[in-house]
Backbone as XML, in Angstrom:
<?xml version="1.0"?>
<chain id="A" units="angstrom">
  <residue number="1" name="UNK">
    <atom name="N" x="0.839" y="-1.164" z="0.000"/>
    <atom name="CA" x="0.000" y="0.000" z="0.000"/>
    <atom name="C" x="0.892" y="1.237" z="0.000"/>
  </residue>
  <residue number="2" name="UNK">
    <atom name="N" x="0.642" y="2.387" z="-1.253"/>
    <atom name="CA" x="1.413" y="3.150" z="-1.342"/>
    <atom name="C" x="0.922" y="4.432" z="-0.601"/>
  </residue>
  <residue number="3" name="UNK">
    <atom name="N" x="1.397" y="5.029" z="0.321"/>
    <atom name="CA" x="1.042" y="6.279" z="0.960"/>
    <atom name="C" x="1.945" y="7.723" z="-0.039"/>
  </residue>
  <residue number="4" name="UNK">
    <atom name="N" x="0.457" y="8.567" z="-0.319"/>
    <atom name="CA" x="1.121" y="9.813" z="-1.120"/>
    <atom name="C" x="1.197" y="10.925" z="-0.561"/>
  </residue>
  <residue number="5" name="UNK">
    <atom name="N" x="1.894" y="11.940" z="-0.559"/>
    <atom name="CA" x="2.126" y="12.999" z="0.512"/>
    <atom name="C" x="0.152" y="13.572" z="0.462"/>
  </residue>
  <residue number="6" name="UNK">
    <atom name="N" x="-0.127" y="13.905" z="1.252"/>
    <atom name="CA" x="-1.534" y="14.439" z="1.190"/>
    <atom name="C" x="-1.698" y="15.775" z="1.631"/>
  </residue>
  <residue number="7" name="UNK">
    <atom name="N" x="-1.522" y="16.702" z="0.703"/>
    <atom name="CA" x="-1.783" y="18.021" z="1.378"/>
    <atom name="C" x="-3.045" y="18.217" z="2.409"/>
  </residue>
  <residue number="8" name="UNK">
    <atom name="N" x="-2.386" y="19.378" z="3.004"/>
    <atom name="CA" x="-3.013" y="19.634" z="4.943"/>
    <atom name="C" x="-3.785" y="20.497" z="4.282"/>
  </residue>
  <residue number="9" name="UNK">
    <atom name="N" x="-5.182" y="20.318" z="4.730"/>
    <atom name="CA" x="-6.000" y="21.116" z="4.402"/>
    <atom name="C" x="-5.569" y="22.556" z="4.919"/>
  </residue>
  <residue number="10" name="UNK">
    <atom name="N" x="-6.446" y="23.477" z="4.991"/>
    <atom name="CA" x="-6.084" y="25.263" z="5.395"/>
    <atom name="C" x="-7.044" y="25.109" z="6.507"/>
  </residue>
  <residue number="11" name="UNK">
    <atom name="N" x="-6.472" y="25.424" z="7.339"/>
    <atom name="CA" x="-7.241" y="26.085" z="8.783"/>
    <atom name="C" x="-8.021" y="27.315" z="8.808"/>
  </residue>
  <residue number="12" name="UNK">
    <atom name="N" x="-8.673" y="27.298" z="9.316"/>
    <atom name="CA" x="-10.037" y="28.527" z="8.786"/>
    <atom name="C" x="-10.974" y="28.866" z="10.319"/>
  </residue>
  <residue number="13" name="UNK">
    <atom name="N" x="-10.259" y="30.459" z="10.412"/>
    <atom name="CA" x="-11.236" y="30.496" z="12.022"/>
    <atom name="C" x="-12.374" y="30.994" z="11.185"/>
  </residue>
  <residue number="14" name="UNK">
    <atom name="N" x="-13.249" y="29.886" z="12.395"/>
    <atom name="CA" x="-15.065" y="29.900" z="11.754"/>
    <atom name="C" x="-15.666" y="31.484" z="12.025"/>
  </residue>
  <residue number="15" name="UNK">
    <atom name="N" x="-15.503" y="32.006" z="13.029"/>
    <atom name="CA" x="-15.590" y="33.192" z="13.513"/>
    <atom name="C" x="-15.110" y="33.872" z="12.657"/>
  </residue>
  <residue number="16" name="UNK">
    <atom name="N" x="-14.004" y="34.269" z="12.290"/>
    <atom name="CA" x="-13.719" y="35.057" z="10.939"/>
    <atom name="C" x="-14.734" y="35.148" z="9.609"/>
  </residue>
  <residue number="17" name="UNK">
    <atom name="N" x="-14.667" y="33.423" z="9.459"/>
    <atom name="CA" x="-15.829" y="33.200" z="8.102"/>
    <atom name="C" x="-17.305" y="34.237" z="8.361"/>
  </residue>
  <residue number="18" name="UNK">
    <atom name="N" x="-17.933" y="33.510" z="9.364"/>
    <atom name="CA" x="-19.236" y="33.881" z="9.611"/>
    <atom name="C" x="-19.315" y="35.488" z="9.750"/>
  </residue>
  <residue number="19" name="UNK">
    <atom name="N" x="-18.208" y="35.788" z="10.416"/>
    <atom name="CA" x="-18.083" y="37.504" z="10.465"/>
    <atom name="C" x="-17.745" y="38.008" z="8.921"/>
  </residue>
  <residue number="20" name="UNK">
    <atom name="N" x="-17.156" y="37.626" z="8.321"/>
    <atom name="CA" x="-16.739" y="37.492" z="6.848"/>
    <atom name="C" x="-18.234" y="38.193" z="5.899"/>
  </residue>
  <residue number="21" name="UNK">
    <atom name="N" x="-18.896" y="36.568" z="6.185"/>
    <atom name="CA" x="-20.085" y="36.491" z="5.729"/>
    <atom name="C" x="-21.371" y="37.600" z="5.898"/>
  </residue>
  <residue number="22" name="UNK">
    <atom name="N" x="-21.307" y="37.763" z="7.102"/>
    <atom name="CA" x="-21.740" y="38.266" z="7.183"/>
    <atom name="C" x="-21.901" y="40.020" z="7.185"/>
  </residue>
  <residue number="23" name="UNK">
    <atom name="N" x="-20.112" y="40.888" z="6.601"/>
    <atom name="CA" x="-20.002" y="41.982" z="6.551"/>
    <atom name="C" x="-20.424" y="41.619" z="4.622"/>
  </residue>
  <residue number="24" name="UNK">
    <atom name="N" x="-20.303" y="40.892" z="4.359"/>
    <atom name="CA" x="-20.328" y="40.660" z="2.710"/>
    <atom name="C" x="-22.405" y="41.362" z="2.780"/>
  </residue>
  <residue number="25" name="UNK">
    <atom name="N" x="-22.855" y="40.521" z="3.606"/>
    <atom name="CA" x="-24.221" y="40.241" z="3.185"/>
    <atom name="C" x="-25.083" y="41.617" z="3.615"/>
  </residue>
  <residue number="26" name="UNK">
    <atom name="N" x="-24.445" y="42.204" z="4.955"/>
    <atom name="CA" x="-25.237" y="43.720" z="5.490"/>
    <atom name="C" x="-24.445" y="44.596" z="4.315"/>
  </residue>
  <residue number="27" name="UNK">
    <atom name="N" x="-23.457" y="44.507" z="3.516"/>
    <atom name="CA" x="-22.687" y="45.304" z="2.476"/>
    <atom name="C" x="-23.751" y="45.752" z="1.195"/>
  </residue>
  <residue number="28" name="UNK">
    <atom name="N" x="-24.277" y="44.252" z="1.133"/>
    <atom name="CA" x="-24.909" y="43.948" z="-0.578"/>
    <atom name="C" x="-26.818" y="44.482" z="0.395"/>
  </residue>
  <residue number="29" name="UNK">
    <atom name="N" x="-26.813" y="44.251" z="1.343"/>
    <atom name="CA" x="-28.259" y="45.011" z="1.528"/>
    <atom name="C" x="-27.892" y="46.371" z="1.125"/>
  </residue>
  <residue number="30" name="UNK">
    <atom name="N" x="-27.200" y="46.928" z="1.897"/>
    <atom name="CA" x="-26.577" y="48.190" z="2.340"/>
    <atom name="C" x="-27.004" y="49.189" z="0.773"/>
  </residue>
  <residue number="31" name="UNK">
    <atom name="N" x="-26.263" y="48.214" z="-0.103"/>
    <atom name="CA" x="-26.113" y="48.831" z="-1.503"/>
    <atom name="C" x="-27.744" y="48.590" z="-2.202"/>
  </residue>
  <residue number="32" name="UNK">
    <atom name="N" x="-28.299" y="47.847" z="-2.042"/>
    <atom name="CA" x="-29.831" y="47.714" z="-2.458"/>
    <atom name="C" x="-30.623" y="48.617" z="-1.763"/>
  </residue>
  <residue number="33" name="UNK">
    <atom name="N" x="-30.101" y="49.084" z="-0.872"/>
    <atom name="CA" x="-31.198" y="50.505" z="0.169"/>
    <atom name="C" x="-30.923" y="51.640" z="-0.821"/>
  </residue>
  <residue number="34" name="UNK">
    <atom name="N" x="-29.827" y="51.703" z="-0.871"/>
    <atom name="CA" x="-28.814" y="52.995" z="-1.263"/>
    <atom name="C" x="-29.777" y="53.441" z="-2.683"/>
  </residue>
  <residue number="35" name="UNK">
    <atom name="N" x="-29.949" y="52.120" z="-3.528"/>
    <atom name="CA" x="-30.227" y="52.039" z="-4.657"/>
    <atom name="C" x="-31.448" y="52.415" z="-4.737"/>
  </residue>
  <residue number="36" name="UNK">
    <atom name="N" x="-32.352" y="51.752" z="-3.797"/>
    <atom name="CA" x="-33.688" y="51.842" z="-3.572"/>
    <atom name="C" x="-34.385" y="53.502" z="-2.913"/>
  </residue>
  <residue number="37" name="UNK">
    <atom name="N" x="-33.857" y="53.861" z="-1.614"/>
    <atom name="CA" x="-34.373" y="55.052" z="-1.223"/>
    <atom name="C" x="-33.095" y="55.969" z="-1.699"/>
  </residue>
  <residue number="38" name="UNK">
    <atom name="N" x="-32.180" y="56.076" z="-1.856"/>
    <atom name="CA" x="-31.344" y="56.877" z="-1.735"/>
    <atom name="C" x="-31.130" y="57.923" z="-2.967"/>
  </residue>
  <residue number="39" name="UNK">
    <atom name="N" x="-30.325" y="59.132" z="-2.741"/>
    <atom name="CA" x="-30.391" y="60.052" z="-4.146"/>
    <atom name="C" x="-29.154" y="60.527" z="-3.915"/>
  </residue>
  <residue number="40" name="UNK">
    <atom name="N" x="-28.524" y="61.015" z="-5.313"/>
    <atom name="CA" x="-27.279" y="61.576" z="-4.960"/>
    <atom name="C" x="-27.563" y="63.187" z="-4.711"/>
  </residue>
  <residue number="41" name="UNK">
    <atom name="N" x="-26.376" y="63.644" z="-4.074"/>
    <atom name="CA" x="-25.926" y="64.895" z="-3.082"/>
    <atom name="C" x="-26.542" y="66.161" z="-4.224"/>
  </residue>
  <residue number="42" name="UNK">
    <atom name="N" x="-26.276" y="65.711" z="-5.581"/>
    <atom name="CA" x="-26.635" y="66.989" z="-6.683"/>
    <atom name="C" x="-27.862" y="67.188" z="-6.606"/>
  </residue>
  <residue number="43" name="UNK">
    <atom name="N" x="-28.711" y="65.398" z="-6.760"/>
    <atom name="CA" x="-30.126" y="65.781" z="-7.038"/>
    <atom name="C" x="-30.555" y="66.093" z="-5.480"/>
  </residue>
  <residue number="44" name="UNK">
    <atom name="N" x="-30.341" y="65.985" z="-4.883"/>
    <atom name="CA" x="-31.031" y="67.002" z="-2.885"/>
    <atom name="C" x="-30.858" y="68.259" z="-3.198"/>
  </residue>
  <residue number="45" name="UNK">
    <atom name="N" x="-29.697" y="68.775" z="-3.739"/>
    <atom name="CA" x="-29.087" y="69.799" z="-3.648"/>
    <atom name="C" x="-30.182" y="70.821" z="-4.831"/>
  </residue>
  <residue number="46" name="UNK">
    <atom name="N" x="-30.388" y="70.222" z="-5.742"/>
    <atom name="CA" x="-31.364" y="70.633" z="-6.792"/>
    <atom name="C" x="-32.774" y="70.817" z="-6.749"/>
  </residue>
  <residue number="47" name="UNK">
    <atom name="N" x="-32.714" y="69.953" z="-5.836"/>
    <atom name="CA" x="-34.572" y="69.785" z="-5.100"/>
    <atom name="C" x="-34.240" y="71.063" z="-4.463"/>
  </residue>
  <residue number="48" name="UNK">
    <atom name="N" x="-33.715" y="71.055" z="-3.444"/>
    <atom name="CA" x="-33.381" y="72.594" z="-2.569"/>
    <atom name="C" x="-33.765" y="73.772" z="-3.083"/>
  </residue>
  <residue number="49" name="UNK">
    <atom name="N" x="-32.914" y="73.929" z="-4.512"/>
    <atom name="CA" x="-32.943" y="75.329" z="-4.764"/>
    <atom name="C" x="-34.262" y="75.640" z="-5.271"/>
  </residue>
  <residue number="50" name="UNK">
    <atom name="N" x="-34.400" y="74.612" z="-6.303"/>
    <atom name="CA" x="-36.139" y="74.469" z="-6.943"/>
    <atom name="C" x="-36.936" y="74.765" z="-5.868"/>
  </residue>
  <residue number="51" name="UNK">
    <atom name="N" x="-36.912" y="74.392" z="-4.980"/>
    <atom name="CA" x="-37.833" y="74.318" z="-3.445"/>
    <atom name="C" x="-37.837" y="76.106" z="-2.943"/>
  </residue>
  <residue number="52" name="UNK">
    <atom name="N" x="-36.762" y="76.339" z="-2.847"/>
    <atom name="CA" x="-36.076" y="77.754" z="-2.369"/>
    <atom name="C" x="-37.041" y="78.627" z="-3.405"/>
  </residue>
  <residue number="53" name="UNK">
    <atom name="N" x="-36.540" y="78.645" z="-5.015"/>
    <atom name="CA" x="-37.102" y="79.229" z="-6.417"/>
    <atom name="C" x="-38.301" y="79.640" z="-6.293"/>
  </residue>
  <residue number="54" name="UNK">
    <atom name="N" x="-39.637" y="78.476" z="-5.686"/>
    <atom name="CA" x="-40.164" y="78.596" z="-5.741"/>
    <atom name="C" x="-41.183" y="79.204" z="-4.657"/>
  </residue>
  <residue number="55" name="UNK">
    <atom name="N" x="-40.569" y="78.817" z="-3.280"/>
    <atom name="CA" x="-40.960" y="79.552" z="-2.218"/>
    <atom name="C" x="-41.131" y="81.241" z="-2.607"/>
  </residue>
  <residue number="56" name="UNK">
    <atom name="N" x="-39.840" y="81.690" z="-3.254"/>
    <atom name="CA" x="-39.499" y="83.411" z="-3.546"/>
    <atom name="C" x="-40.007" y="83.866" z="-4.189"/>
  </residue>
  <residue number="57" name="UNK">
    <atom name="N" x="-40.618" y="82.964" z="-5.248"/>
    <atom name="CA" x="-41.676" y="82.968" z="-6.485"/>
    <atom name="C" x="-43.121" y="83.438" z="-5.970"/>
  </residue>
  <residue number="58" name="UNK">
    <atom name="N" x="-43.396" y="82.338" z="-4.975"/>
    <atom name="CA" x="-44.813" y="82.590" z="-3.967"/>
    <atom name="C" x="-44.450" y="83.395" z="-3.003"/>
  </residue>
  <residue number="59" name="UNK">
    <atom name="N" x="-43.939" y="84.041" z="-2.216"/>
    <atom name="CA" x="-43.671" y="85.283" z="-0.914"/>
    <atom name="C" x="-43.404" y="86.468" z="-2.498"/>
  </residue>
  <residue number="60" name="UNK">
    <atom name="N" x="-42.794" y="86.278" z="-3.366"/>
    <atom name="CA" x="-42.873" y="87.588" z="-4.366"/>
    <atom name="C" x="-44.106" y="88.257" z="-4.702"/>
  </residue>
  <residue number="61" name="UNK">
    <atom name="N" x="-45.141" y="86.916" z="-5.054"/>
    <atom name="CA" x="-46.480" y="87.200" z="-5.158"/>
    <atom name="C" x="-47.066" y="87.682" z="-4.237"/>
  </residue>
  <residue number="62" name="UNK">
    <atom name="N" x="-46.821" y="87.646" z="-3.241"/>
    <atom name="CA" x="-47.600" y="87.777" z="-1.935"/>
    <atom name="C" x="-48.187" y="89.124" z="-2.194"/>
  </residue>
  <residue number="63" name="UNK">
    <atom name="N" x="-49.723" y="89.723" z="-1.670"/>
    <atom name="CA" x="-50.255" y="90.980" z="-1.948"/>
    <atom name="C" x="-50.169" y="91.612" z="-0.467"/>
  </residue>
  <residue number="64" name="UNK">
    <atom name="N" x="-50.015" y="90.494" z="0.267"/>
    <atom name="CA" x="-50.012" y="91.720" z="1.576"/>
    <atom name="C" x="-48.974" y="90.860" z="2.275"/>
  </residue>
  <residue number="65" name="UNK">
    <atom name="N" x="-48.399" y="91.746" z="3.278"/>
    <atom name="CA" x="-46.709" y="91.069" z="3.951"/>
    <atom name="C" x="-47.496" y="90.129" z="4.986"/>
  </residue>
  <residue number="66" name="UNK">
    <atom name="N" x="-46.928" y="88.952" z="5.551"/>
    <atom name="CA" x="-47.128" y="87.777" z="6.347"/>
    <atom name="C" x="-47.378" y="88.430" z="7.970"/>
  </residue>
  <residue number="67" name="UNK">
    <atom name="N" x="-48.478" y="88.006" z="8.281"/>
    <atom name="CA" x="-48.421" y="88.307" z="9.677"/>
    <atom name="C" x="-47.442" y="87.686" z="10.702"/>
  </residue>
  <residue number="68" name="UNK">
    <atom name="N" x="-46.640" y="88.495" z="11.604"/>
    <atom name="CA" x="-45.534" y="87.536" z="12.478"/>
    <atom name="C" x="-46.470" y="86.932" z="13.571"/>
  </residue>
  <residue number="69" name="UNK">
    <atom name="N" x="-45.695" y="85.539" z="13.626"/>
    <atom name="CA" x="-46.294" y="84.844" z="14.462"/>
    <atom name="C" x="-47.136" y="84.120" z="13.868"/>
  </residue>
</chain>
């Protein structure tokens, strides 16, 4: 009976894996939120001014000044 050198498997802390695994998997949600609710910094930034534009648009119109308070 011939014995052949048998490579040693790789040692693997499980704790690493599962922590591994699991920064992989809150990563790939992470990026499906992002995708889903999220907007980039230009388009907020664009909503803003439009938002702003139009506020100045309506207080321009205004026929009589805002009561305080």
């Amino acid at each position: 009976m011939r014995r052949y050198p048998v490579p040693m498997a790789e040692i693997v802390n499980l704790n690493r894996v599962k922590k591994a695994r699991a920064k992989a998997e809150a990563e790939a949600q992470a990026a499906a939120n992002r995708a889903k609710h999220g907007r980039a910094g230009a388009e907020k930034r664009a909503e803003r001014l439009e938002e702003a534009r139009r506020k100045a648009a309506l207080d321009g119109a205004r026929l009589d000044p805002p009561k305080p308070g």
